[in-house]
DOVOVEX-876805 format. One record per residue: x, y, z of N, C-alpha, C in turn. Coordinates in steps of 0.001 Angstrom, whole numbers, plus 524288, in hexadecimal, padded with zeros to 5 digits. Each point is the difference from the previous one (the first is absolute). Example, Ala and Ser with C-alpha at 12.3 -4.5 7.8 and 13.67 -1.06 7.14 Angstrom:
residues 2
{nc1 = 83386	nc2 = 7E9C6	nc3 = 81E78	cac1 = 7FC86	cac2 = 804A6	cac3 = 80000	cc1 = 80384	cc2 = 804B0	cc3 = 80000};
{nc1 = 7FEA2	nc2 = 8041A	nc3 = 7FD30	cac1 = 80334	cac2 = 804A6	cac3 = 8003C	cc1 = 7FCFE	cc2 = 80442	cc3 = 802DA};
END
This chain:
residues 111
{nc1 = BF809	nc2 = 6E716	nc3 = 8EAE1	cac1 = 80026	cac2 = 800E7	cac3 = 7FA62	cc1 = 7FA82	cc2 = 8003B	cc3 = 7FDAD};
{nc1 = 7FD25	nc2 = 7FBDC	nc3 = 80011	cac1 = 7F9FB	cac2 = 7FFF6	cac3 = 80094	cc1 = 7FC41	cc2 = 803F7	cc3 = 80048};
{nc1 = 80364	nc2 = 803C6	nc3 = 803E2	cac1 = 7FC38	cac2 = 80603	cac3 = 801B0	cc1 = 8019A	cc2 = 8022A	cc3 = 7FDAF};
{nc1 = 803C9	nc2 = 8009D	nc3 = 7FD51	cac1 = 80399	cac2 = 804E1	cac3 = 7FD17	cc1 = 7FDBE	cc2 = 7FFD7	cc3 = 7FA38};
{nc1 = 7FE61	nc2 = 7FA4E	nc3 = 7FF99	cac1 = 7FE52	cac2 = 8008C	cac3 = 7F995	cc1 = 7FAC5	cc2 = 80018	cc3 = 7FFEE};
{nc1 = 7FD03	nc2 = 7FDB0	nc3 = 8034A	cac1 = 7F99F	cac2 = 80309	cac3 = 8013A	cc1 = 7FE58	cc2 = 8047B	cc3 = 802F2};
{nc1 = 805FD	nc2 = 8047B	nc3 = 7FFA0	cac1 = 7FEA7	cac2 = 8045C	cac3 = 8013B	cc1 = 800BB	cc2 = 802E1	cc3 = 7FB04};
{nc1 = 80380	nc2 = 7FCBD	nc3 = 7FD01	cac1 = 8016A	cac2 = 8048C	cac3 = 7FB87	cc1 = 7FC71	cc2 = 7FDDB	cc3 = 7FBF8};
{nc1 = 7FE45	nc2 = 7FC70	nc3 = 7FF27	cac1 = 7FC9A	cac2 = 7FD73	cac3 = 7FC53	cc1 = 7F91E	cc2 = 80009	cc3 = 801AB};
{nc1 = 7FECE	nc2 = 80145	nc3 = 803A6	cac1 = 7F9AF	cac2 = 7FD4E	cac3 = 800EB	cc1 = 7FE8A	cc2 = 80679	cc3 = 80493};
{nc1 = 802A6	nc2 = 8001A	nc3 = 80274	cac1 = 7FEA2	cac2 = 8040D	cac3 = 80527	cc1 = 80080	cc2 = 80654	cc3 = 7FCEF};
{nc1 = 7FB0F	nc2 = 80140	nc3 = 7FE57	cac1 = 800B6	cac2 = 804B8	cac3 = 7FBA5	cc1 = 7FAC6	cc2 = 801EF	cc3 = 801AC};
{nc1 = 7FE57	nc2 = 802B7	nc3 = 80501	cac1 = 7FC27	cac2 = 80160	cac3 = 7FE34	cc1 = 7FDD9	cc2 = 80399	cc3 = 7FC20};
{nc1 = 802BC	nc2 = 80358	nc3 = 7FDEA	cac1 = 7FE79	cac2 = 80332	cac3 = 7FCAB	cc1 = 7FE1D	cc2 = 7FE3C	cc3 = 7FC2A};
{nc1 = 80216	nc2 = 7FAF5	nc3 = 7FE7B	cac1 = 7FF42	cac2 = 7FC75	cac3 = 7FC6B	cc1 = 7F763	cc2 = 7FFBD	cc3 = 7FC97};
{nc1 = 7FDF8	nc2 = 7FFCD	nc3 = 80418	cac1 = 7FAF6	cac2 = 7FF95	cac3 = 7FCF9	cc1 = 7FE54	cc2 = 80692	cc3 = 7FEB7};
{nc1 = 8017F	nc2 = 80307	nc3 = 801C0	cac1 = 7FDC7	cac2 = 8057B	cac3 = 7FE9B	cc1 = 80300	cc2 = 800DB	cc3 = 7FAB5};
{nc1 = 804F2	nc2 = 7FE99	nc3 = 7FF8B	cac1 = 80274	cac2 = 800A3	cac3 = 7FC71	cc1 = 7FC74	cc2 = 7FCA4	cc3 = 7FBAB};
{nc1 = 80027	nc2 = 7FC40	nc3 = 7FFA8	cac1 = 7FD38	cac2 = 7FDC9	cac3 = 7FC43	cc1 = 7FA5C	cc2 = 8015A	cc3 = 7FF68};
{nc1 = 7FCAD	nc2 = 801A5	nc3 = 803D0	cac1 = 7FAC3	cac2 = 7FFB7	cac3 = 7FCC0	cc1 = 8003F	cc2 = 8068E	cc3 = 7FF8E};
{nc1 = 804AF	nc2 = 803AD	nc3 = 7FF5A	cac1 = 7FE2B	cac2 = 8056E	cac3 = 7FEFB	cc1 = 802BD	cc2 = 7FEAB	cc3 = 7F965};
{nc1 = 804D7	nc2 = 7FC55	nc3 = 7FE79	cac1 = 800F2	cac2 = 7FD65	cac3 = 7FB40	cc1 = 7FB95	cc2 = 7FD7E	cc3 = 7FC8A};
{nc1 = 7FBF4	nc2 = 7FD66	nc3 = 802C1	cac1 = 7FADE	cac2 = 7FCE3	cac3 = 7FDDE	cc1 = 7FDB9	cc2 = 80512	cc3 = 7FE79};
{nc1 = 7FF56	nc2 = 8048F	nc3 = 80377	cac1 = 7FC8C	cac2 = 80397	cac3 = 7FC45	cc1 = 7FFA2	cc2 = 802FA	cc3 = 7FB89};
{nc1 = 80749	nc2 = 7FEA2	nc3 = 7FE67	cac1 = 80156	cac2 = 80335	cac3 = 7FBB3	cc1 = 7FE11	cc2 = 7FC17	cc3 = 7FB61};
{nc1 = 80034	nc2 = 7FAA0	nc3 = 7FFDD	cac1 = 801EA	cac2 = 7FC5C	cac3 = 7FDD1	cc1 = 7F8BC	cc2 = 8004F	cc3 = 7FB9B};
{nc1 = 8004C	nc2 = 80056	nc3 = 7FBEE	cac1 = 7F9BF	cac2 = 80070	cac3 = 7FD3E	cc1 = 7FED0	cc2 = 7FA08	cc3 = 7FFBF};
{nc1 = 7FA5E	nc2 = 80096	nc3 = 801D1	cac1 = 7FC9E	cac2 = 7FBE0	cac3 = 7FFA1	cc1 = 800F8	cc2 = 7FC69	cc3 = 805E6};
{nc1 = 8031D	nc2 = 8033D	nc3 = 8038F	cac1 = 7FDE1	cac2 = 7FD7C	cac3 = 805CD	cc1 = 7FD40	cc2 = 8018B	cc3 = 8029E};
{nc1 = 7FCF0	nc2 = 805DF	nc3 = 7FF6A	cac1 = 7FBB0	cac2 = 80114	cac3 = 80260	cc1 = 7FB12	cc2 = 7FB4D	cc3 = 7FDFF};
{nc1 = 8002E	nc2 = 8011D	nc3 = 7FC73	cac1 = 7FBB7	cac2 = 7FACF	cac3 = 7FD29	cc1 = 7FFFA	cc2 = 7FAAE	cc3 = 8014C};
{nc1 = 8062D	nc2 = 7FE55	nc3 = 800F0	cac1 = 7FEDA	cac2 = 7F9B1	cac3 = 801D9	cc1 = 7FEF4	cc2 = 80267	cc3 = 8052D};
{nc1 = 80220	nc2 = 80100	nc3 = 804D4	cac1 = 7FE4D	cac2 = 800D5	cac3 = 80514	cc1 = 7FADB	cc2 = 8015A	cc3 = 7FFC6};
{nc1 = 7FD65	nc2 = 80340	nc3 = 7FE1A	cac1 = 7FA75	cac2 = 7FFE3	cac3 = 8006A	cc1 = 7FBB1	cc2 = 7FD0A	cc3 = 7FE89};
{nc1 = 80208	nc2 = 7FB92	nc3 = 7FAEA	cac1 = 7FF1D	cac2 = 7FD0B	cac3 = 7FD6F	cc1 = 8006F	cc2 = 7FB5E	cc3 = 804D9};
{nc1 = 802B6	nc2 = 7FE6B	nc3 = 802E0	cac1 = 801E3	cac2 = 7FC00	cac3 = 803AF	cc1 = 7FBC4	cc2 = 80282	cc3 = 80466};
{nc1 = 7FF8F	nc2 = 804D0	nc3 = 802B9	cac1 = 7FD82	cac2 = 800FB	cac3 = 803B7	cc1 = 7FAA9	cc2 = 7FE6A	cc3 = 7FDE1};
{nc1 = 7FD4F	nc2 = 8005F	nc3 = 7FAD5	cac1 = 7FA11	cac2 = 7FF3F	cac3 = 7FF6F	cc1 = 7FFC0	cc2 = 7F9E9	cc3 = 80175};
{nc1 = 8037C	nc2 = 7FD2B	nc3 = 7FE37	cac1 = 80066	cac2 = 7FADA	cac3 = 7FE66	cc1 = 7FF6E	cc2 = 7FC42	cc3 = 805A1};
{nc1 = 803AC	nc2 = 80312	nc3 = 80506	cac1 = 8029E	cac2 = 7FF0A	cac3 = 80479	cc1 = 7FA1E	cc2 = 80070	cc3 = 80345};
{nc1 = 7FBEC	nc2 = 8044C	nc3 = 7FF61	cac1 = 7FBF0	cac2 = 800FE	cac3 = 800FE	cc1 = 7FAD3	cc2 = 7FC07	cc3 = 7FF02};
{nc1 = 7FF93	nc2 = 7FECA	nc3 = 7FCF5	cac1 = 7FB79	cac2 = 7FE14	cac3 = 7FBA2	cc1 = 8016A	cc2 = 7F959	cc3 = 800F9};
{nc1 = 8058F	nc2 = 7FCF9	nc3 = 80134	cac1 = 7FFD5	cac2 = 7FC48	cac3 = 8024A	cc1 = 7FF7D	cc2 = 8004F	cc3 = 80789};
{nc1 = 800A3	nc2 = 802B5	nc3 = 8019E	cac1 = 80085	cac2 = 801E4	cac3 = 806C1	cc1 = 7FA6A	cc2 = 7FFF4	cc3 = 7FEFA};
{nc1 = 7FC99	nc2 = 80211	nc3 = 7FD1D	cac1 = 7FB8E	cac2 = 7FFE2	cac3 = 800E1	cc1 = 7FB5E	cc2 = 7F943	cc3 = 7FE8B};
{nc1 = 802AB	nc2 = 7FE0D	nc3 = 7FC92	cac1 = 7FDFF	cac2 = 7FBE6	cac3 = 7FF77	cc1 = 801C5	cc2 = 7FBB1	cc3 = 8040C};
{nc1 = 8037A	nc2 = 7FE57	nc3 = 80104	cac1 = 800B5	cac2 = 7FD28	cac3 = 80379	cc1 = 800A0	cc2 = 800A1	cc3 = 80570};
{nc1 = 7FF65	nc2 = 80515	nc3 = 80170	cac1 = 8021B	cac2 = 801C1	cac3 = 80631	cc1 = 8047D	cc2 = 801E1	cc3 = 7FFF1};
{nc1 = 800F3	nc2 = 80239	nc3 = 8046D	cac1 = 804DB	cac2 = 80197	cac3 = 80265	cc1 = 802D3	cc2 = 7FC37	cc3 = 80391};
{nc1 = 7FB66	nc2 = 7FBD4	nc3 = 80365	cac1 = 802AF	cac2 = 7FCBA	cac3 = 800A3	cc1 = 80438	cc2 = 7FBF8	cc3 = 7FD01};
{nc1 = 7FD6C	nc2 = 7FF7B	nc3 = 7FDAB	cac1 = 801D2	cac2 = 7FCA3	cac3 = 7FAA1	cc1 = 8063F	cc2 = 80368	cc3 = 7FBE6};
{nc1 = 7FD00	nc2 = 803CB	nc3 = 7FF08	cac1 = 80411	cac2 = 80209	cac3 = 7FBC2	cc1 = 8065A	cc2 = 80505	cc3 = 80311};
{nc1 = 7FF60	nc2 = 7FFBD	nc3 = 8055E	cac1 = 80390	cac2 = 804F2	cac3 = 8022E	cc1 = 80430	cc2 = 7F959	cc3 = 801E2};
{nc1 = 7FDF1	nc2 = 7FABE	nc3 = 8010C	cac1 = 805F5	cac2 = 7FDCB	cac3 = 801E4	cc1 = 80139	cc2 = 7FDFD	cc3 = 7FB08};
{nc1 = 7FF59	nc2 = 800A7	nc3 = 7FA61	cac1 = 80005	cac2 = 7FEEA	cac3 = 7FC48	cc1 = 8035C	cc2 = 80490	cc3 = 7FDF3};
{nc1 = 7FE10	nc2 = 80340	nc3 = 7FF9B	cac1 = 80424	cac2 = 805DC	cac3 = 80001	cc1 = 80393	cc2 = 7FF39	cc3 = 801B1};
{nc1 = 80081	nc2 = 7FED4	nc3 = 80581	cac1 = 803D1	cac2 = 7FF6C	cac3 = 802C5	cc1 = 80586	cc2 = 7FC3F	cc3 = 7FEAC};
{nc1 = 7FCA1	nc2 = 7FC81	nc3 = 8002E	cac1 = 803F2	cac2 = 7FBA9	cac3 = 7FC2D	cc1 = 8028D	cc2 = 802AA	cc3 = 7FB42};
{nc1 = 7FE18	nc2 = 8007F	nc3 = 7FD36	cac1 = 80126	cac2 = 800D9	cac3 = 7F9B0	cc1 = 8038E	cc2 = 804D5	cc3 = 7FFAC};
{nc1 = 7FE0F	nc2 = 803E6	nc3 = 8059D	cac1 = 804D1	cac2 = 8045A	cac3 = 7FFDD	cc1 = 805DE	cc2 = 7FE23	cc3 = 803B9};
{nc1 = 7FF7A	nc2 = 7FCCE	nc3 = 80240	cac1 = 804D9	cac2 = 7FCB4	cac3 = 8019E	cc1 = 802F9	cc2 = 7FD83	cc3 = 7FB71};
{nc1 = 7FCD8	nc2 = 7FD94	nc3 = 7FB77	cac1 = 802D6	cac2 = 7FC7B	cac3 = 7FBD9	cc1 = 80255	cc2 = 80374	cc3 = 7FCCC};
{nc1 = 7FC9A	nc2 = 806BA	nc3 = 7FE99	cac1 = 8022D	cac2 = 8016F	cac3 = 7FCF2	cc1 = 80597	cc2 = 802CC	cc3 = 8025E};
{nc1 = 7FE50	nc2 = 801AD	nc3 = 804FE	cac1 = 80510	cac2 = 801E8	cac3 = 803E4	cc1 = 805E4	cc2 = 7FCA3	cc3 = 7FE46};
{nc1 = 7FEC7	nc2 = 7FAD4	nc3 = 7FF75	cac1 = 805A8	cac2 = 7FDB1	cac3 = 80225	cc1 = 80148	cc2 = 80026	cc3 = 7F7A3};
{nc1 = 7FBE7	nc2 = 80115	nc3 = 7FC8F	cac1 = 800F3	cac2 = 800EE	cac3 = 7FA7E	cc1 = 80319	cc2 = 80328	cc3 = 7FF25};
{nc1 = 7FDD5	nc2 = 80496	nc3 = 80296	cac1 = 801ED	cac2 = 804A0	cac3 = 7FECB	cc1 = 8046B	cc2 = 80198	cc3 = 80084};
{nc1 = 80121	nc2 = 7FD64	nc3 = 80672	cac1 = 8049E	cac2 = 8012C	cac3 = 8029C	cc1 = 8067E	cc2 = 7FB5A	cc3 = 7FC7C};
{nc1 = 7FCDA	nc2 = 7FD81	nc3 = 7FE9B	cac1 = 802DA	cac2 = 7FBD4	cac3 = 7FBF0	cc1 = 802C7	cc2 = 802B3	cc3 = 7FBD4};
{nc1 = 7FC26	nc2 = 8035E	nc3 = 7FDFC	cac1 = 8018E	cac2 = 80070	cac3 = 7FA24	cc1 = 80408	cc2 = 804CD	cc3 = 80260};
{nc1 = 7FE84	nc2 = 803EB	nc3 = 802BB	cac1 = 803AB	cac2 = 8054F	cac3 = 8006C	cc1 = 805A6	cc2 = 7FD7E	cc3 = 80281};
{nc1 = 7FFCA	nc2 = 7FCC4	nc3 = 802BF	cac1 = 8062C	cac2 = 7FDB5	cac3 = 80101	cc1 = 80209	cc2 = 7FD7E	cc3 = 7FA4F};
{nc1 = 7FE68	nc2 = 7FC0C	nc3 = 7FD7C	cac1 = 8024A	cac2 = 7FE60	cac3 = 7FC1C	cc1 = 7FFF4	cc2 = 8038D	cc3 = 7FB6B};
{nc1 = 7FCC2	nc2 = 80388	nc3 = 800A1	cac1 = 800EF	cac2 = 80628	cac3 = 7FDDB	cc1 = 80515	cc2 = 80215	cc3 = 7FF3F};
{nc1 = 8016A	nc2 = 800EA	nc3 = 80774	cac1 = 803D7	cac2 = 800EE	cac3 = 8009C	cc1 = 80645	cc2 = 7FC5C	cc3 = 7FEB2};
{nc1 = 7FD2B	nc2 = 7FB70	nc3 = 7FD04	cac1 = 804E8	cac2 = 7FE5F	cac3 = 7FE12	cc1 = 801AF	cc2 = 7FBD4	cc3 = 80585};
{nc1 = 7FE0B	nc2 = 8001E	nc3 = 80278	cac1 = 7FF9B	cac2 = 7FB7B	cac3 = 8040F	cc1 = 80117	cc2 = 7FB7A	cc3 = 7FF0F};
{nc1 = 804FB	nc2 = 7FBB1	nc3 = 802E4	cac1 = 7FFE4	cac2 = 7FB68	cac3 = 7FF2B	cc1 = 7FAE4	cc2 = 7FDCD	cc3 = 80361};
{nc1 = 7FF89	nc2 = 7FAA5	nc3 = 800B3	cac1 = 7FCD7	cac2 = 7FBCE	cac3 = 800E6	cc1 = 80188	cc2 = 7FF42	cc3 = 8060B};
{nc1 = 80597	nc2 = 7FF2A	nc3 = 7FF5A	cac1 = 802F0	cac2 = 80109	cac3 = 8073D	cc1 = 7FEC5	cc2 = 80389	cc3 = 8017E};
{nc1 = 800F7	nc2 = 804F9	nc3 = 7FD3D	cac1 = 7FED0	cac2 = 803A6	cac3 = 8056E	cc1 = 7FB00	cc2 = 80299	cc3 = 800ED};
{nc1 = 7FBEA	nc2 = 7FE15	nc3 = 7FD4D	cac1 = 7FA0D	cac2 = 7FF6B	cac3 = 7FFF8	cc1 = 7FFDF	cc2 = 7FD45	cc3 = 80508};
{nc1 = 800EA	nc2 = 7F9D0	nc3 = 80042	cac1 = 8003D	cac2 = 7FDA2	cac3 = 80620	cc1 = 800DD	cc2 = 8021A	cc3 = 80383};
{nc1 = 80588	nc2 = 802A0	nc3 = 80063	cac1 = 80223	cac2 = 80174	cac3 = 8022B	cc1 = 7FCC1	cc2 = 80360	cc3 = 8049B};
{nc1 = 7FC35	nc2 = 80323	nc3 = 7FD16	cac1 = 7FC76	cac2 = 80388	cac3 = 80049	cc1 = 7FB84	cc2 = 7FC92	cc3 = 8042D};
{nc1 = 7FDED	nc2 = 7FC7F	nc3 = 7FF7A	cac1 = 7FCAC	cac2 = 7FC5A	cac3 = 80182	cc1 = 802F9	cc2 = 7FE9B	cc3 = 80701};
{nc1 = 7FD6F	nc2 = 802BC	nc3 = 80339	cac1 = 7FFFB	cac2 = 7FCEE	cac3 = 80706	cc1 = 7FC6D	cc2 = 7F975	cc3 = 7FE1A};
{nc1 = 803A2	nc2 = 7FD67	nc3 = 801DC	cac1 = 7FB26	cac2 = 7FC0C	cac3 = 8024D	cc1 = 7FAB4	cc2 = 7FE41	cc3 = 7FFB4};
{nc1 = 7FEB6	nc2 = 804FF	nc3 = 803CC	cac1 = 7FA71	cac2 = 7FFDB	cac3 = 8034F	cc1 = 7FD41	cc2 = 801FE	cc3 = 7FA5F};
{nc1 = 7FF3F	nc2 = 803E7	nc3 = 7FC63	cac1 = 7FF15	cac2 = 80326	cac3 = 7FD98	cc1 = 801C9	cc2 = 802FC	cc3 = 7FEC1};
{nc1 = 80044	nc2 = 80191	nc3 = 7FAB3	cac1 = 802B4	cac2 = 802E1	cac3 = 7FAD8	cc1 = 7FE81	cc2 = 8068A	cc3 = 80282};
{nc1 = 804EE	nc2 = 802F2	nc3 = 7FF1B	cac1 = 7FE36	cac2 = 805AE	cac3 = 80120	cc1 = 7FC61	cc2 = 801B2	cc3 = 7FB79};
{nc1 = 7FF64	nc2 = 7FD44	nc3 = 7FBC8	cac1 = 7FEF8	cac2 = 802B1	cac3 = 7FBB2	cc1 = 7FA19	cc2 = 8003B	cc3 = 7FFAF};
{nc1 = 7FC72	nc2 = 7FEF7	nc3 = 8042B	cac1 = 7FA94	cac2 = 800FC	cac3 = 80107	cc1 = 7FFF2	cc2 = 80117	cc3 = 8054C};
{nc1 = 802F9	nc2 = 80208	nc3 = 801F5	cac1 = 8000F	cac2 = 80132	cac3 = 8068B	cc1 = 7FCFF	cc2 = 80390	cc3 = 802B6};
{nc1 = 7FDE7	nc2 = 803B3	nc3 = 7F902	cac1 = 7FBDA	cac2 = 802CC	cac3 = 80497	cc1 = 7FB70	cc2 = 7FF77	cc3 = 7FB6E};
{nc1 = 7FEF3	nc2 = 7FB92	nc3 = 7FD20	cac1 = 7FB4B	cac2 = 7FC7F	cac3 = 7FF6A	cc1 = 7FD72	cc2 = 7FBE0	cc3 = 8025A};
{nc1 = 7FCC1	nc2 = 802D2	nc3 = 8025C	cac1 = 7FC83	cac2 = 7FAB0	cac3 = 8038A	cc1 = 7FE91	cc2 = 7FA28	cc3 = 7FDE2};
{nc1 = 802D5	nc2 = 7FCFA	nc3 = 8023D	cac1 = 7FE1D	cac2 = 7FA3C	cac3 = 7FCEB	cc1 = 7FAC8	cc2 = 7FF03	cc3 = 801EE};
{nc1 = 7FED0	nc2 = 7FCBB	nc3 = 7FC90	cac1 = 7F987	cac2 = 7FEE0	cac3 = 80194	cc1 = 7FEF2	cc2 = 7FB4A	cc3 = 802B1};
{nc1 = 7FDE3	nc2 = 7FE89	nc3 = 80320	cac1 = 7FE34	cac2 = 7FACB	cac3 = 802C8	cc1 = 7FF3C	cc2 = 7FBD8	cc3 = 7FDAD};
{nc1 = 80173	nc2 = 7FD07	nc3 = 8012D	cac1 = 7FDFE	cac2 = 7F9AF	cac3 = 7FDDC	cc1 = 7F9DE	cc2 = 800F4	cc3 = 7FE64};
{nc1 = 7FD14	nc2 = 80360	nc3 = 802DE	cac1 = 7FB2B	cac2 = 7FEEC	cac3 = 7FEE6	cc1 = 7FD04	cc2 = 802CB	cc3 = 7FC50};
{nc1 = 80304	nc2 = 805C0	nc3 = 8013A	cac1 = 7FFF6	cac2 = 8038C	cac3 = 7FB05	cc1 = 800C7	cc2 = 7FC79	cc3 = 7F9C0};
{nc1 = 8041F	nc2 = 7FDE0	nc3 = 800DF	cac1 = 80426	cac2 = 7FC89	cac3 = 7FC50	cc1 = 7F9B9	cc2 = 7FDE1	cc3 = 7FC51};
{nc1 = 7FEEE	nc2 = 7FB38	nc3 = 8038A	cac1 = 7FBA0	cac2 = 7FBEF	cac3 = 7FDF8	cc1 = 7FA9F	cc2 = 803BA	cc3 = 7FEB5};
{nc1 = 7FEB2	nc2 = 804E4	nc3 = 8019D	cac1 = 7FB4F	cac2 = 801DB	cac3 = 7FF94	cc1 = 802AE	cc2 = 800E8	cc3 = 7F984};
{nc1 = 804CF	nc2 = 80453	nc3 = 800A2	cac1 = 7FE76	cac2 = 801CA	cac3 = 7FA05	cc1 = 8019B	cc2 = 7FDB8	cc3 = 7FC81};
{nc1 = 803AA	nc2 = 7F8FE	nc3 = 800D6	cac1 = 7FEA7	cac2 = 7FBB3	cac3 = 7FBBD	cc1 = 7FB61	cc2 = 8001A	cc3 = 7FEE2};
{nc1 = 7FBC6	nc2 = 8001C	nc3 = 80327	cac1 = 7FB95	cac2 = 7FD4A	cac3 = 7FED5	cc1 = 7FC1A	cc2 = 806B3	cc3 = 7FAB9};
{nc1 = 802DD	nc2 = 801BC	nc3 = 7FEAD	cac1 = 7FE60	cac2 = 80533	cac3 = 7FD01	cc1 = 8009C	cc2 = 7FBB0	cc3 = 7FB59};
END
C-alpha cells in the first residue's frame, strides 16, 4: 500500500520541469532567483565553499521535507496518511535529497 501511494503521490518525475517552466511564467521570479543566485554567490564567496555548500546542503534538505509538507496537506492530506507515507529507515519525501553528514551538520551550525 505504501508503494502505491508514494507512487501516486511523490514518484512524478515530470514533476520539477513542470514546475520551474510554471516559475517562469509567474512575475517577479526571475528577480527573486537571480536575486538569491547574487546573494548564494557573495556568501560562497565569503566564507568558502567548504563552509557554505554542506550548509546548502542542509538547508535544501529542510526546505525539501517543507515543501513536500505543504503540497500533501495541499492536497488535503490527513496526518495518517502523511505517516503512512514515512518507511522507517527514511521518509520518501527527500529520497533523492542528499542528507548531509553529521559533520557537514556542525560545520554549517557553526555559519
Amino acid at each position: 500500500m505504501n508503494m502505491i501511494l508514494y507512487k501516486l503521490f511523490q514518484d512524478n518525475p515530470g514533476l520539477a520541469g513542470e514546475v520551474a517552466k510554471f516559475c517562469r511564467t509567474v512575475p517577479g521570479y526571475q528577480t527573486a532567483e537571480a536575486d538569491f543566485a547574487s546573494q548564494t554567490d557573495q556568501i560562497s564567496r565569503l566564507v568558502g565553499p567548504e563552509c557554505y555548500l554542506p550548509f546548502e546542503a542542509a538547508m535544501n534538505a529542510q526546505l525539501a521535507y517543507e515543501a513536500r509538507a505543504y503540497y500533501l496537506f495541499g492536497l488535503g492530506l490527513r496526518r495518517e496518511l502523511l505517516s503512512a507515507l514515512e518507511p522507517d529507515d527514511q521518509s520518501p519525501i527527500c529520497a533523492s535529497t542528499p542528507t548531509p553528514t553529521a559533520t557537514a551538520r556542525k560545520k554549517a551550525s557553526t555559519i
